[in-house]
VOBALO-584374 format. One record per residue: x, y, z of N, C-alpha, C in turn; residue number from 1. Coordinates in Angstrom, 2 decimals, padded with zeros to 5 digits. Layout:
BEGIN
- X; Y; Z; X; Y; Z; X; Y; Z; NUM .
...
//
This chain:
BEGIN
- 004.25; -134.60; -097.43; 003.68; -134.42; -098.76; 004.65; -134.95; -099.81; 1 .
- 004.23; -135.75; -100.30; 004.93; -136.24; -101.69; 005.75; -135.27; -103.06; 2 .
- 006.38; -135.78; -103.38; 006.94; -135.00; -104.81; 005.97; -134.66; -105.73; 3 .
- 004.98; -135.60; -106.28; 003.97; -135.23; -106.76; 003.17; -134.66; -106.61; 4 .
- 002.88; -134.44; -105.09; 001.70; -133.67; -104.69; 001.96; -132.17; -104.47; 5 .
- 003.70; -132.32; -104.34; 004.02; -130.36; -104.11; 004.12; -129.84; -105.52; 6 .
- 004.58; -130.42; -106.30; 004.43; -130.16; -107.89; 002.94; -129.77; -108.29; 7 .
- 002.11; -130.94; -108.16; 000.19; -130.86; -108.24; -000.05; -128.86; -107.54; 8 .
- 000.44; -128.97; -106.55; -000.21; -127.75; -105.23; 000.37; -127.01; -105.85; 9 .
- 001.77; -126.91; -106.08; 002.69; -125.44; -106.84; 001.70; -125.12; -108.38; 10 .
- 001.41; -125.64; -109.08; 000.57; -125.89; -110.49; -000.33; -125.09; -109.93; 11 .
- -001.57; -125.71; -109.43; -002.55; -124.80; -108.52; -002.63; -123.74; -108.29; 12 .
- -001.31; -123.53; -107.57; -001.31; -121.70; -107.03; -000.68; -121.04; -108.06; 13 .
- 000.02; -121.66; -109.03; 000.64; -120.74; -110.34; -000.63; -120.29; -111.15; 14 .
- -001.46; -121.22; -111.36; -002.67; -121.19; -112.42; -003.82; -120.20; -111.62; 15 .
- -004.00; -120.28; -110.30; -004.86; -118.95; -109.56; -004.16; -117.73; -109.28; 16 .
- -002.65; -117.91; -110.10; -001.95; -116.69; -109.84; -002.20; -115.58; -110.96; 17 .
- -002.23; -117.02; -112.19; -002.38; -116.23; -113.27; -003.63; -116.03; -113.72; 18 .
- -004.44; -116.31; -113.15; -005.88; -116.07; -113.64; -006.09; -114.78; -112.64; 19 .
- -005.54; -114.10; -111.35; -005.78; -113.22; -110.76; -005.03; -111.90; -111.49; 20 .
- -003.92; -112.43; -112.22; -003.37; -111.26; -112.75; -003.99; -111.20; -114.45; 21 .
- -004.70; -111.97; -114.78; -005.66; -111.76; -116.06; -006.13; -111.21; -115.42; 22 .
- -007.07; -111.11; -114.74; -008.39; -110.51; -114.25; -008.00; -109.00; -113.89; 23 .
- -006.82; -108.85; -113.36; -006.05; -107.70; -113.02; -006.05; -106.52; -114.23; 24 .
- -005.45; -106.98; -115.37; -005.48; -106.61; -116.16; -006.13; -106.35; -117.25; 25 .
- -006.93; -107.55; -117.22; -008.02; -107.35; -118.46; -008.84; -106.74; -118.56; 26 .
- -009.25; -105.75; -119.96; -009.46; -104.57; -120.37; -011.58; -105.09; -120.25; 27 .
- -012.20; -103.84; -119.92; -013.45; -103.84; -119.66; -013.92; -104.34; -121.44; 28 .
- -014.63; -105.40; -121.98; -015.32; -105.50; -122.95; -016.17; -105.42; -123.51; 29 .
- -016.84; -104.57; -123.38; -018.46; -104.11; -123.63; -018.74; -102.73; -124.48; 30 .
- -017.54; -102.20; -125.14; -017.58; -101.11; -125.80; -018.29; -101.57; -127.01; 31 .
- -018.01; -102.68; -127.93; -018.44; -102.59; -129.25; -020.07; -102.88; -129.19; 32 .
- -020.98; -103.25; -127.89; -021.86; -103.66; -127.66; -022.48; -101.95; -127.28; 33 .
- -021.71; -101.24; -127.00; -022.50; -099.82; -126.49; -022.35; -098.98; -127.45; 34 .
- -021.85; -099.45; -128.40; -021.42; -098.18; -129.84; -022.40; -099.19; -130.54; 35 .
- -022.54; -099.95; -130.72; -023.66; -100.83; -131.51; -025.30; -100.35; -130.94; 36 .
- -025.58; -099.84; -129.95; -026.87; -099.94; -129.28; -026.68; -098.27; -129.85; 37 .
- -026.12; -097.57; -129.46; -026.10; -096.15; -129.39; -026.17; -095.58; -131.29; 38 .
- -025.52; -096.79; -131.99; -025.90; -096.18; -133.68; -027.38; -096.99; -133.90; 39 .
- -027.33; -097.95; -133.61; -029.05; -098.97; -134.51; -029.90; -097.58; -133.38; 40 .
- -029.83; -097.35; -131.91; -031.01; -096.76; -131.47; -031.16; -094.87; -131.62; 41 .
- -029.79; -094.94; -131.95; -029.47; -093.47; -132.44; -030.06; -093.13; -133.36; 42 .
- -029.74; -093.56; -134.46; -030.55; -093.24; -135.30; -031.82; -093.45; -136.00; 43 .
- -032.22; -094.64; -135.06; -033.88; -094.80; -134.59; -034.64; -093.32; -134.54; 44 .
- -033.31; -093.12; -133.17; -034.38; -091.89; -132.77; -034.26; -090.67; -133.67; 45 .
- -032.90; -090.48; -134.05; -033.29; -088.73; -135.26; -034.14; -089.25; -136.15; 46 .
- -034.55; -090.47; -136.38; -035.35; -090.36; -137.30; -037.23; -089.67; -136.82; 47 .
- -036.68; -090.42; -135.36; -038.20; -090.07; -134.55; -038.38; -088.51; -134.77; 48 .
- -036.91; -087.97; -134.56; -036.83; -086.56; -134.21; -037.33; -085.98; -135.31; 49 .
- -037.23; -086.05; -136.77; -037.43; -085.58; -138.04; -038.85; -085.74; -138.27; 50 .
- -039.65; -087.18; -137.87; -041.33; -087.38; -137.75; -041.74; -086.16; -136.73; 51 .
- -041.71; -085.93; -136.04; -041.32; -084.86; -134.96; -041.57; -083.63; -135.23; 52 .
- -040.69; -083.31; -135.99; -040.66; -082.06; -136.86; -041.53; -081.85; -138.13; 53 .
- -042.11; -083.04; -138.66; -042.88; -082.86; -139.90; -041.94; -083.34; -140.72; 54 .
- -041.14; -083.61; -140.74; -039.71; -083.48; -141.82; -039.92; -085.17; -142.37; 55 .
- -040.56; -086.44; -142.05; -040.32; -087.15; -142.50; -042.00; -088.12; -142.33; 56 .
- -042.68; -088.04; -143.46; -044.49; -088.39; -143.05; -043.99; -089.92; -142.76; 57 .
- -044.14; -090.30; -141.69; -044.21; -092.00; -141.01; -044.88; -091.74; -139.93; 58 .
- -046.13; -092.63; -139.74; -046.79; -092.70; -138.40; -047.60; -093.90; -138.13; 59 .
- -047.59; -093.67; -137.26; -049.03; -095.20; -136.76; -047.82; -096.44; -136.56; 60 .
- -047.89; -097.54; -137.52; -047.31; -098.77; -137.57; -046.14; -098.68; -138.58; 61 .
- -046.03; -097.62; -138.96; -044.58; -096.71; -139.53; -043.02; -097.09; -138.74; 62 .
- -044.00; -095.99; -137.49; -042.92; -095.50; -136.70; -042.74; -096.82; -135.86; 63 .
- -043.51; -098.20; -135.20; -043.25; -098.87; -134.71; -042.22; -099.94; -135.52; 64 .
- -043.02; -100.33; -136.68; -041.50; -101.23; -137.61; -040.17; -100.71; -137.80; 65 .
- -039.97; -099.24; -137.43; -038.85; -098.84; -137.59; -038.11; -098.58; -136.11; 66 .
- -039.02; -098.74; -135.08; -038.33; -099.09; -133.90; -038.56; -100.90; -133.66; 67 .
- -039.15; -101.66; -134.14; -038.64; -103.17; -134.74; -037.96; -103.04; -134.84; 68 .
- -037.38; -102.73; -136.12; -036.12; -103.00; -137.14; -035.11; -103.04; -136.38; 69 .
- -035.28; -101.67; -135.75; -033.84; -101.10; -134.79; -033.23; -102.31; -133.83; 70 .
- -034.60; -102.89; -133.29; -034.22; -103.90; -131.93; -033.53; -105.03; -132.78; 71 .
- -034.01; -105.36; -133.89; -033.97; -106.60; -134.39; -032.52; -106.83; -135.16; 72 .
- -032.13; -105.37; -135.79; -030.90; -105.33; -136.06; -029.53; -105.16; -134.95; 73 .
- -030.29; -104.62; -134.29; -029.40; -104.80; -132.91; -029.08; -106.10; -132.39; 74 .
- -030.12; -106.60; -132.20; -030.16; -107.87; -131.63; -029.17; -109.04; -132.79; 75 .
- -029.28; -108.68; -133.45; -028.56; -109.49; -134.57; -027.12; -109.26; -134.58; 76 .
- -026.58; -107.60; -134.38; -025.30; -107.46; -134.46; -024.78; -108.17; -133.10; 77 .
- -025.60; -107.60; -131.59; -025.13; -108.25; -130.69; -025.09; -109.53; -130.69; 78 .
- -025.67; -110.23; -131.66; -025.17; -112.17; -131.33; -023.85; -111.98; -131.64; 79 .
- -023.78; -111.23; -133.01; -022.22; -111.65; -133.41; -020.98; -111.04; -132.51; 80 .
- -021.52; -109.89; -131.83; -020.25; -108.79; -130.79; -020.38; -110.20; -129.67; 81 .
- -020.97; -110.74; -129.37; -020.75; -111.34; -128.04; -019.89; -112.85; -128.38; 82 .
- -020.28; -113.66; -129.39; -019.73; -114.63; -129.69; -018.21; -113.93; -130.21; 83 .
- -017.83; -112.89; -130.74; -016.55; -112.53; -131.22; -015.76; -112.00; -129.29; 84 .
- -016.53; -111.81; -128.79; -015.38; -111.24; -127.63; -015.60; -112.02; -126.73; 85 .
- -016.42; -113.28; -126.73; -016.03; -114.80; -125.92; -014.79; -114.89; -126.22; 86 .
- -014.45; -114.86; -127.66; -013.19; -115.52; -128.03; -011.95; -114.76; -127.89; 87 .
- -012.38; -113.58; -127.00; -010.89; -112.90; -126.72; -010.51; -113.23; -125.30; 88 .
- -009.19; -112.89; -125.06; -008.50; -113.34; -123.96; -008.98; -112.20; -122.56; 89 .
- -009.68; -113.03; -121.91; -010.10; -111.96; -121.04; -011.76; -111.86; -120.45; 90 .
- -011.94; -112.45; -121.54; -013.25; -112.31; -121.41; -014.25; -112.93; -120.44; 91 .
- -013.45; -113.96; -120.13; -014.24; -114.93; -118.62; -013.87; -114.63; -117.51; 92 .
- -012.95; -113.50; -117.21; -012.76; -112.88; -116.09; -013.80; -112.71; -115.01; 93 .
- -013.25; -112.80; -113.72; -014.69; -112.27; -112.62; -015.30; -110.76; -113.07; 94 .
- -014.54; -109.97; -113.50; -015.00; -108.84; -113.92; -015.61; -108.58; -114.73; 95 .
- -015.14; -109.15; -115.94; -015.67; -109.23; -117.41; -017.24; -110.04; -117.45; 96 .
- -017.06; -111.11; -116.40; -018.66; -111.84; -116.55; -019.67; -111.01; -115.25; 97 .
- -018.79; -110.13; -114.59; -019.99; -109.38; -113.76; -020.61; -108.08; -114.93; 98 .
- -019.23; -107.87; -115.31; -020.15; -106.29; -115.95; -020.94; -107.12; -117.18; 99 .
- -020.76; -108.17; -117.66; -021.75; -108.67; -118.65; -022.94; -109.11; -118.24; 100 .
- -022.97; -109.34; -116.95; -024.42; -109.75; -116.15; -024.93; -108.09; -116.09; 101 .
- -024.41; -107.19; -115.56; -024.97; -106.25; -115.65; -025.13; -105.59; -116.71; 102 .
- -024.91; -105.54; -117.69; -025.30; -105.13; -118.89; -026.39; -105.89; -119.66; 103 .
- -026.57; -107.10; -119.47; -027.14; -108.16; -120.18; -028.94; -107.91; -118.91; 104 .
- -028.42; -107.61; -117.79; -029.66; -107.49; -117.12; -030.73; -105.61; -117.02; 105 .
- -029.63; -105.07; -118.35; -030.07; -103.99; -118.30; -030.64; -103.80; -119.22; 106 .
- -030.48; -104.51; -120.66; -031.11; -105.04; -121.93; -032.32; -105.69; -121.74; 107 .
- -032.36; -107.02; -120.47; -033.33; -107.57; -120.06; -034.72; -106.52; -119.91; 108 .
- -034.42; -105.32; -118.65; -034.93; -104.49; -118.28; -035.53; -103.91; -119.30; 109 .
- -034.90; -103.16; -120.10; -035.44; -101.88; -121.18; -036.60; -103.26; -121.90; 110 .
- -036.30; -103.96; -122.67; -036.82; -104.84; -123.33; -038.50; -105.19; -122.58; 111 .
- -037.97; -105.66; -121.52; -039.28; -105.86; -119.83; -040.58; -104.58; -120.32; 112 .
- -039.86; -103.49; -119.92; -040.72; -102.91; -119.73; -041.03; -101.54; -121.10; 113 .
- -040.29; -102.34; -122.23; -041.20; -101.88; -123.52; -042.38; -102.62; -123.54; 114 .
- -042.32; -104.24; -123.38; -043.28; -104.59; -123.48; -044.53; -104.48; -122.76; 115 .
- -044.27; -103.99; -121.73; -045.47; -103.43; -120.89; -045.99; -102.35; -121.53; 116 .
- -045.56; -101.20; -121.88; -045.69; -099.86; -122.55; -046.52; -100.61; -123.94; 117 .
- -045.83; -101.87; -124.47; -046.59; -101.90; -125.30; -048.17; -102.70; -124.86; 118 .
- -048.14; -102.89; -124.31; -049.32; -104.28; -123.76; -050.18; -102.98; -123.27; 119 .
- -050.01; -102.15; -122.32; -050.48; -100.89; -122.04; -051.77; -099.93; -123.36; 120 .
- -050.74; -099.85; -124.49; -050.60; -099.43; -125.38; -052.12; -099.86; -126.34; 121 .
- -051.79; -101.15; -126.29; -052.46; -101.79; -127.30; -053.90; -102.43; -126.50; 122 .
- -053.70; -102.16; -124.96; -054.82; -102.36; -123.72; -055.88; -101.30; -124.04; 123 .
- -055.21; -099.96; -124.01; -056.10; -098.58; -123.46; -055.71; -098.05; -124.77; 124 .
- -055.20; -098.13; -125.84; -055.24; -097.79; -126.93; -054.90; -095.80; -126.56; 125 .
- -053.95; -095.90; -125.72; -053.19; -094.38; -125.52; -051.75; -094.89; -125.16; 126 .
- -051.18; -094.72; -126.83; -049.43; -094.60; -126.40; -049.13; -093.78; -126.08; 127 .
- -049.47; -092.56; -124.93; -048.78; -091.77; -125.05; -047.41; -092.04; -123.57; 128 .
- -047.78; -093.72; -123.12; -046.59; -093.71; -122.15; -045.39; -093.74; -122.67; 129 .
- -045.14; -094.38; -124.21; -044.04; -094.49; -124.51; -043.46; -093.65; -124.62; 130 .
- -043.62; -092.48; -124.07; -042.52; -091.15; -124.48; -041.82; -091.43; -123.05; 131 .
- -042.02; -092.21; -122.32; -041.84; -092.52; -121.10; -040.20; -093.64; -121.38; 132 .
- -039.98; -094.06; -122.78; -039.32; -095.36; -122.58; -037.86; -094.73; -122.48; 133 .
- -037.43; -093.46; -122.82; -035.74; -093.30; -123.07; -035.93; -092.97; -121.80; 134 .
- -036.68; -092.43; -120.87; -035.87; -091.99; -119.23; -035.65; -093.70; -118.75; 135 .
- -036.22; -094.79; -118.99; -036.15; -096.34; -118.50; -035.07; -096.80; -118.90; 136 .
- -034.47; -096.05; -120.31; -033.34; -096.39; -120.86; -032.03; -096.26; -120.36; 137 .
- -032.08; -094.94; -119.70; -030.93; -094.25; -119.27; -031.02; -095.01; -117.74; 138 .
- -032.35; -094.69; -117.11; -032.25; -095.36; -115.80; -031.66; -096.68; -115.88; 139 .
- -031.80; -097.67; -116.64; -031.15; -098.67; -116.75; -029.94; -099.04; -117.01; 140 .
- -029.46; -097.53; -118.11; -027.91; -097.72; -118.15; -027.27; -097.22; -116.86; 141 .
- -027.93; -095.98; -116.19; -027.50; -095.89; -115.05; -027.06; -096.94; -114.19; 142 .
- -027.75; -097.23; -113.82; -027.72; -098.47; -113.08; -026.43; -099.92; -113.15; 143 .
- -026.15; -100.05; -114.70; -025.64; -101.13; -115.50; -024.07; -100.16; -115.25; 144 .
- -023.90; -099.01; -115.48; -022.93; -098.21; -115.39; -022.05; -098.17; -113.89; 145 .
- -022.92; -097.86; -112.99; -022.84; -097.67; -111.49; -021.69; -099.16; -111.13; 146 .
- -022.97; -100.22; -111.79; -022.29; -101.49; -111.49; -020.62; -101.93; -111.93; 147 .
- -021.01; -101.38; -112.76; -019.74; -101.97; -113.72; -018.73; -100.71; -113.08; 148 .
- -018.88; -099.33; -112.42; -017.63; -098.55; -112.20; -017.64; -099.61; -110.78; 149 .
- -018.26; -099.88; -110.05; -017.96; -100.15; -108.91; -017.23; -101.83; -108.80; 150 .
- -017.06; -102.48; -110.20; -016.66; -103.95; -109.88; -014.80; -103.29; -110.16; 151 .
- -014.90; -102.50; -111.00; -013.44; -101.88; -111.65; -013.05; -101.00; -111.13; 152 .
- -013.53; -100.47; -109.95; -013.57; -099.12; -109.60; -012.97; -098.18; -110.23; 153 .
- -013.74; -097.82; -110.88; -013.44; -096.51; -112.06; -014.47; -095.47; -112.11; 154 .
- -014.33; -094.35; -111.21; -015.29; -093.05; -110.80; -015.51; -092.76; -112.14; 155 .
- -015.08; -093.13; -113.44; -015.54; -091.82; -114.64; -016.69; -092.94; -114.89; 156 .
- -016.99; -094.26; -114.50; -018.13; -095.24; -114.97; -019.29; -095.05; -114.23; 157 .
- -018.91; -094.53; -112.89; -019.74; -094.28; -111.86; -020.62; -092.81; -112.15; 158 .
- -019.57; -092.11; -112.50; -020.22; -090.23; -113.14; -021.09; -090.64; -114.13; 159 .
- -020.68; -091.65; -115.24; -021.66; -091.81; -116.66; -023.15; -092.18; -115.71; 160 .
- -022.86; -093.19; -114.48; -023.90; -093.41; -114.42; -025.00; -092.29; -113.74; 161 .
- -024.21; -091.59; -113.31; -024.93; -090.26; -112.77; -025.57; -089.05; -113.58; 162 .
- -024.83; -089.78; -114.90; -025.35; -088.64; -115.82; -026.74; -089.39; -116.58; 163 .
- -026.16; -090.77; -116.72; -027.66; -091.43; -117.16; -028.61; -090.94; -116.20; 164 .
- -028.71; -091.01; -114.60; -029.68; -090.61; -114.03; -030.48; -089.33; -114.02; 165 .
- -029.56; -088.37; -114.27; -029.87; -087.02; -114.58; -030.44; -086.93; -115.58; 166 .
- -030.10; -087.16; -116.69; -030.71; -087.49; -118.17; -031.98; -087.80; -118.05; 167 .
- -032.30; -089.19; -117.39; -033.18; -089.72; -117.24; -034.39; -088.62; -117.18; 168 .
- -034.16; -087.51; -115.86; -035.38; -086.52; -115.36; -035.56; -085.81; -116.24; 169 .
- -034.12; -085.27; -117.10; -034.53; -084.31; -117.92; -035.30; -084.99; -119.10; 170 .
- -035.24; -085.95; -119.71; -036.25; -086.51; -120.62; -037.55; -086.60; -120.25; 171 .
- -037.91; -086.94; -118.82; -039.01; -087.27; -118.15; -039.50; -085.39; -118.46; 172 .
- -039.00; -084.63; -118.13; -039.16; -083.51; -118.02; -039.79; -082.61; -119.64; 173 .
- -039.33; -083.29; -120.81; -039.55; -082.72; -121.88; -040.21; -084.17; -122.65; 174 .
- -041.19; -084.95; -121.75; -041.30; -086.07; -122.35; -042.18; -086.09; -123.45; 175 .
- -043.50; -084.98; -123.20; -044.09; -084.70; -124.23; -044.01; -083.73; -126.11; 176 .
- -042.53; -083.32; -125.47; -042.46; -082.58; -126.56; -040.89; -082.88; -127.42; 177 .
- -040.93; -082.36; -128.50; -040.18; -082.64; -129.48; -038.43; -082.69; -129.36; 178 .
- -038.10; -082.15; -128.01; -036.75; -081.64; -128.06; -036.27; -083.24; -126.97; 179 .
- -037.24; -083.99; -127.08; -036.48; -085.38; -125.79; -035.79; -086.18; -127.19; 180 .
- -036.11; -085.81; -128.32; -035.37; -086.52; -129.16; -034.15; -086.26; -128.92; 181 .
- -033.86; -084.88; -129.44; -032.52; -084.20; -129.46; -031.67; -084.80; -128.24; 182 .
- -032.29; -084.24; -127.33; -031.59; -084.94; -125.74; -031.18; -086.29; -125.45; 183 .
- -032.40; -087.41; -126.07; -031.47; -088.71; -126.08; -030.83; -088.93; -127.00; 184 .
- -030.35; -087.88; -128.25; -029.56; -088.23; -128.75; -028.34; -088.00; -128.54; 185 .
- -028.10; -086.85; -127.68; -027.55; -086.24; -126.98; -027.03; -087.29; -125.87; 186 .
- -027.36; -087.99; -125.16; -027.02; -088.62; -123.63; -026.80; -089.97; -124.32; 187 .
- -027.37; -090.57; -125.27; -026.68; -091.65; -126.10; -025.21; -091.44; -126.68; 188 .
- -024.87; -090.55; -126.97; -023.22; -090.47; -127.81; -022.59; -089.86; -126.25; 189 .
- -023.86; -089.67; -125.27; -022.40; -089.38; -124.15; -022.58; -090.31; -122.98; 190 .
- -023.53; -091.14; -123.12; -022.83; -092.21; -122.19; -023.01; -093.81; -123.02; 191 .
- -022.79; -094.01; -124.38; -023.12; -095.37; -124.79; -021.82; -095.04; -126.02; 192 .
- -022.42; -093.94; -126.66; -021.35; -093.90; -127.70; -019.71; -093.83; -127.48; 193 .
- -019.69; -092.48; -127.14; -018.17; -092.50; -126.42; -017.36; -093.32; -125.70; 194 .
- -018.29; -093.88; -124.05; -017.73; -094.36; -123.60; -017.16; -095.80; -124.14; 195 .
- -018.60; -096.40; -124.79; -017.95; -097.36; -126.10; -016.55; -097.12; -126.40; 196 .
- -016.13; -096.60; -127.40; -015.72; -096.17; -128.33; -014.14; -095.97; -127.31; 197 .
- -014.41; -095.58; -126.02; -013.37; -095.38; -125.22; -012.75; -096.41; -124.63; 198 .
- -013.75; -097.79; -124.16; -013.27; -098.93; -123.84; -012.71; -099.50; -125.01; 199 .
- -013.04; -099.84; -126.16; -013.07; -100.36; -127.28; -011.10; -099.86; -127.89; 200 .
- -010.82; -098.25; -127.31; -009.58; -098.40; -127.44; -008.73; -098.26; -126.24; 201 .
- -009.31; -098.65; -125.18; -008.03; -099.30; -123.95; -007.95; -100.77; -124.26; 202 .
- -009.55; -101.88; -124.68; -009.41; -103.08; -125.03; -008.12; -102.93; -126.19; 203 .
- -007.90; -102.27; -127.37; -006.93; -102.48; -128.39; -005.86; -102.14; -127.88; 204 .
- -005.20; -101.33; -127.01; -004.04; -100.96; -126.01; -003.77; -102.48; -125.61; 205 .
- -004.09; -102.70; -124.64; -004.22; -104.12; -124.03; -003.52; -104.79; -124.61; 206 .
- -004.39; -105.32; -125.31; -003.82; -106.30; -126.57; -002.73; -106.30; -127.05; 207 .
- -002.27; -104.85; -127.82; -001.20; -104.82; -128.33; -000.03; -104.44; -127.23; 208 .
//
């Protein structure tokens, strides 16, 4: 082997050395994307919760533009959270682009099968499946959660997702009545908000 070519090969294995110890290290990025979903849909829903109660007269095509709004402002902040944490160091990791497939395919999901609920909806002219959509929510974060403890192996990502699942029944369970608000507001600040909010400062650890 030539001088050039053990120089070329040494380069090689330095550059898959250091991309294994990025990957090693680099901090999970998906917090500002789960504290973003958990305030636009959070407070979607106390607002649902307050229609609910009598406390706030919105109904019919009320209450749907204001679960619009929610998606649409969401959807807007997430262009900008995702184009801002491309540009951090870390972010193209094997890890970092699995848990973003799984998160991105769990958005897919909820999104999927609102629109069925709505097509349903506007078919048989009885919404009453959509009380059905926060257990799909959680099941999905479940799911997106599970994934992502098991690429990092981190049991407290794996528990969130166990608690999304649990969540899930108990919403299914109080789906018709007024208190599934409370509850997903409840299982939103404890598995979207917080844990957000918790990656968001190991990502700033990291860094600094």
């Amino acid at each position: 082997m030539s001088q050039h070519s053990q120089t070329d090969f040494h380069s090689d294995i330095a550059y898959m050395k250091s991309l294994a110890e990025e990957g090693r290290h680099a901090p999970v990025m998906v917090g500002p994307i789960l504290v973003a979903a958990a305030l636009w849909f959070g407070g979607a829903t106390a607002v649902q919760w307050l229609i609910a109660l009598g406390r706030v007269p919105l109904s019919g095509w009320g209450i749907m533009g204001m679960w619009v709004g929610a998606g649409i402002g969401f959807a807007a902040l997430l262009y900008v959270l995702i184009r801002k944490i491309d540009l951090k160091t870390g972010s193209q990791t094997k890890d970092n682009m699995a848990i973003g497939a799984a998160w991105s395919a769990c958005g897919y999901t909820i999104f999927g099968f609102w629109l069925v609920l709505l097509a349903f909806g506007f078919s048989s002219q009885n919404w009453a499946m959509m009380s059905l959509m926060p257990s799909v929510v959680m099941i999905a974060y479940g799911a997106a959660w599970m994934i992502a403890g098991q690429i990092v192996r981190k049991g407290w990502m794996v528990l969130t997702g166990v608690v999304c699942f649990a969540g899930a029944v108990a919403l299914g369970w109080f789906a018709f009545t007024h208190w599934i608000y409370l509850i997903y507001l409840l299982l939103l600040a404890s598995v979207a908000l917080l844990p957000g909010v918790y990656l968001m400062k190991l990502a700033a650890r990291a860094r600094g």
